[in-house]
C-alpha positions as CSV (number, residue, x, y, z in Angstrom):
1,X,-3.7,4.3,19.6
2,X,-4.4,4.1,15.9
3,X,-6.9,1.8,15.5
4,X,-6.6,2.2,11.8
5,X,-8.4,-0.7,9.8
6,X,-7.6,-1.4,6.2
7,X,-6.8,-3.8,3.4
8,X,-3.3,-4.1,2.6
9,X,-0.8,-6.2,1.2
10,X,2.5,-6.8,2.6
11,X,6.1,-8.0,1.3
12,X,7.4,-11.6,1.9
13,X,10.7,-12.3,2.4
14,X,12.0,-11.0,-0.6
15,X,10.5,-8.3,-0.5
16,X,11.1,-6.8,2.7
17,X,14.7,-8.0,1.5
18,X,14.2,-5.5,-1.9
19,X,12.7,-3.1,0.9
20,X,15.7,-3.0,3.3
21,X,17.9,-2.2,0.2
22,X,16.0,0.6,-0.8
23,X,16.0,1.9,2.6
24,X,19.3,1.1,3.5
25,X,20.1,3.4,-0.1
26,X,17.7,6.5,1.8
27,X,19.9,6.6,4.5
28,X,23.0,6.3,2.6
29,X,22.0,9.4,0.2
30,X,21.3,11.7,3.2
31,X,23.5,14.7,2.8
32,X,25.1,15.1,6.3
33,X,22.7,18.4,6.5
34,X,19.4,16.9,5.9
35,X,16.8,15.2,8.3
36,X,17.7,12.1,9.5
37,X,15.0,9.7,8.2
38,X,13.1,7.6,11.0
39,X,13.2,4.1,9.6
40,X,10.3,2.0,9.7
41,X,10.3,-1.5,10.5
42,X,10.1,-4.1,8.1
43,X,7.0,-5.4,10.0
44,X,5.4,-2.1,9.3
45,X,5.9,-2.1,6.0
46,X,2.8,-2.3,3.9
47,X,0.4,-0.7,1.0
48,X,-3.0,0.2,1.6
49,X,-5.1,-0.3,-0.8
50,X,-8.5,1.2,0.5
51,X,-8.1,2.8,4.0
52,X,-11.6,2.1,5.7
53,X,-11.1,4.5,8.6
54,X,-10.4,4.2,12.4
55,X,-12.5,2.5,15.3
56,X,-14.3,0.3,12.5
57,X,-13.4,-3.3,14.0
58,X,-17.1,-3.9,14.5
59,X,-17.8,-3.5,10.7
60,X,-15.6,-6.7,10.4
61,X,-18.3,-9.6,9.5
62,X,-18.3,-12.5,7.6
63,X,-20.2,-10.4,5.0
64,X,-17.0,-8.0,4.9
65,X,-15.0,-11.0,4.5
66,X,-16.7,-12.5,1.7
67,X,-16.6,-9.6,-0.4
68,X,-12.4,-9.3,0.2
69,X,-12.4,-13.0,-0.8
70,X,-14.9,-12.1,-3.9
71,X,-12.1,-9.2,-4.9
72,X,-9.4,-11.7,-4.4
73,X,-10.7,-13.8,-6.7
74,X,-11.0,-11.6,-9.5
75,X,-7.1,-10.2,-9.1
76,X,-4.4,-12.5,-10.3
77,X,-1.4,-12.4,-8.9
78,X,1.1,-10.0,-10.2
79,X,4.1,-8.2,-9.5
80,X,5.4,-4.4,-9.5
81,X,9.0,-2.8,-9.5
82,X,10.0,0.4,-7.5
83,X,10.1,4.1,-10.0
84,X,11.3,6.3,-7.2
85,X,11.2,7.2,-3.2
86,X,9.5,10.6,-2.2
87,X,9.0,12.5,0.5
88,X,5.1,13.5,1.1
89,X,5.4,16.9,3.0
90,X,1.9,16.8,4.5
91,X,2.4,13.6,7.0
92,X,6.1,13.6,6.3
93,X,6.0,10.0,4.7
94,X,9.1,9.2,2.5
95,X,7.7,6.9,0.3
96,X,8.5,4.2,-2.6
97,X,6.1,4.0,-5.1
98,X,5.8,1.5,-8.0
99,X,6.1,2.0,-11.8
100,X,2.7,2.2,-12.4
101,X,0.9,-1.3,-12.5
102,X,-2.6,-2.0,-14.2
103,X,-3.2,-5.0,-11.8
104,X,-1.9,-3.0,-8.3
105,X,-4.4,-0.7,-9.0
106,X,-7.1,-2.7,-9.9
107,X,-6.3,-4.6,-6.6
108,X,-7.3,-1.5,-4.6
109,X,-10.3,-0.5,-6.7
110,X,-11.1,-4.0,-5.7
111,X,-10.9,-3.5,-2.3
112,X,-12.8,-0.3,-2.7
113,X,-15.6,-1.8,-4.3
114,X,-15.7,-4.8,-1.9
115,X,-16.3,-2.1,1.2
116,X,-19.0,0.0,-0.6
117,X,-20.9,-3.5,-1.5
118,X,-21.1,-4.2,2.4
119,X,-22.3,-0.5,3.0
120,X,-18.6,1.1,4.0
121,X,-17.9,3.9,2.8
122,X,-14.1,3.8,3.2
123,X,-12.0,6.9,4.4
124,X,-9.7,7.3,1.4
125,X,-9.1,5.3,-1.7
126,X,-5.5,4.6,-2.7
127,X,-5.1,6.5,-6.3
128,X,-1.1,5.9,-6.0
129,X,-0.4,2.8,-4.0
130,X,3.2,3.3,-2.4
131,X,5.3,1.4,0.5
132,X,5.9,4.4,3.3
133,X,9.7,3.7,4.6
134,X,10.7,6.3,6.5
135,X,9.2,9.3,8.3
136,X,10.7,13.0,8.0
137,X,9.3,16.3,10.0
138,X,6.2,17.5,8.5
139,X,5.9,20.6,6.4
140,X,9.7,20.4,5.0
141,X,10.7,21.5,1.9
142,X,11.0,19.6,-1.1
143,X,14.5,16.9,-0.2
144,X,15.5,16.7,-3.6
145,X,18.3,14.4,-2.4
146,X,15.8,11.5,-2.6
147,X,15.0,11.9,-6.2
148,X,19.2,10.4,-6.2
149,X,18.0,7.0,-4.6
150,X,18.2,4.2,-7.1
151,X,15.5,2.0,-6.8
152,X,15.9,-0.4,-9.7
153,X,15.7,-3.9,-8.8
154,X,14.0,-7.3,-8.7
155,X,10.2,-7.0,-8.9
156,X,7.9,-7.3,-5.6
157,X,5.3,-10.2,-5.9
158,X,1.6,-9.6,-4.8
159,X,-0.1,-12.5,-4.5
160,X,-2.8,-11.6,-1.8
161,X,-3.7,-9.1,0.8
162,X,-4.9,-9.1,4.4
163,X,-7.3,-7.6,6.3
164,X,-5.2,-5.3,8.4
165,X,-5.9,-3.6,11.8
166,X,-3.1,-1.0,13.2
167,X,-4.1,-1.3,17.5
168,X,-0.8,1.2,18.1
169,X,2.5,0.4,16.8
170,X,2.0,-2.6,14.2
171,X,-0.4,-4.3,12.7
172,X,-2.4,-7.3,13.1
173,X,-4.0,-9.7,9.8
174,X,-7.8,-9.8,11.1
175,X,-7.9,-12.2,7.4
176,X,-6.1,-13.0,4.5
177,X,-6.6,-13.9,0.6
178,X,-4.5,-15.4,-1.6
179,X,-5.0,-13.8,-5.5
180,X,-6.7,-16.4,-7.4
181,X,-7.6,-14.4,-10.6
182,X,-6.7,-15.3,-13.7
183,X,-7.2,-11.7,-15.9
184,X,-7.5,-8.4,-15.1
185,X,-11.2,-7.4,-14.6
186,X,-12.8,-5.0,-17.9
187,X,-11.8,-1.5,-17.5
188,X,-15.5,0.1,-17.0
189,X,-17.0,1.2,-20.3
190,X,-18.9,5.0,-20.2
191,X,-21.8,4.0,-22.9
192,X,-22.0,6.6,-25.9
193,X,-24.6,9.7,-25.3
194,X,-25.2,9.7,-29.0
């Protein structure tokens, strides 16, 4: 069981729609030789944008809470396209990750923040925020028959995340927040030394 626990944010209807294309286009480009891909579900399909770690439910208090609803409130809501699909060799992820997006990423510093405020120091910060699709064998070399997927398309909305917990095999909202931000939060500011 994973027990993985984690803010994420996760498609609507359109967007597991835009999702299911994309996939669909994976297992189309698949040279007869290659892996075959193990599709995720749709219901599966998220980003994580600050993973807090595993066997953490009890950390999960209304202080926790408030501060996700605090970071929600400072993102507006926003919207991403797809650049290209990859496969990560280490876990074996094939991924699709967005063009990059000032307010994605701002979303999981957020998060980040939000966590550290209530005294958790999470597991890993998400530095490129992707949508994991498929899973290949571990260790592989580079499939360079992915970089041929054509990902252009309509645009993925984010407008709010969830407080997500993995028990084994999908994942339950523990909470949710709607983005009610109207700008982007000030990029921090290193004052001179001089």
């Amino acid at each position: 069981m994973s027990q993985a626990l984690f803010p994420g944010w996760r498609p609507d209807a359109d967007g597991r729609e835009r999702l299911a294309t994309v996939a669909d286009a994976i297992a189309a480009a698949r040279p007869g030789d290659a892996p075959k891909p193990q599709r995720r579900r749709p219901d599966q399909w998220h980003a994580t944008l600050c993973f807090l770690g595993y066997d953490l439910r009890h950390v999960v208090t209304p202080t926790l809470l408030d501060a996700f609803a605090d970071a929600a409130a400072r993102i507006p809501p926003h919207a991403f396209t797809l650049e290209r699909v990859a496969y990560w060799r280490q876990s074996g992820a094939v991924v699709a990750l967005p063009r990059s997006c000032d307010a994605l990423q701002a979303l999981c510093d957020a998060t980040r923040d939000a966590a550290k405020r209530c005294g958790i120091r999470p597991k890993q910060v998400t530095t490129q925020p992707h949508v994991t699709l498929a899973y290949l064998d571990r260790g592989l070399d580079g499939q360079a028959w992915l970089e041929a997927v054509d990902c252009a398309g309509a645009s993925l909305r984010v407008d709010g995340f969830e407080l997500l917990f993995n028990p084994g095999g999908s994942y339950e909202a523990l909470a949710a927040w709607p983005l009610t931000g109207t700008s982007l939060p000030a990029a921090p500011r290193q004052a001179s030394l001089l």
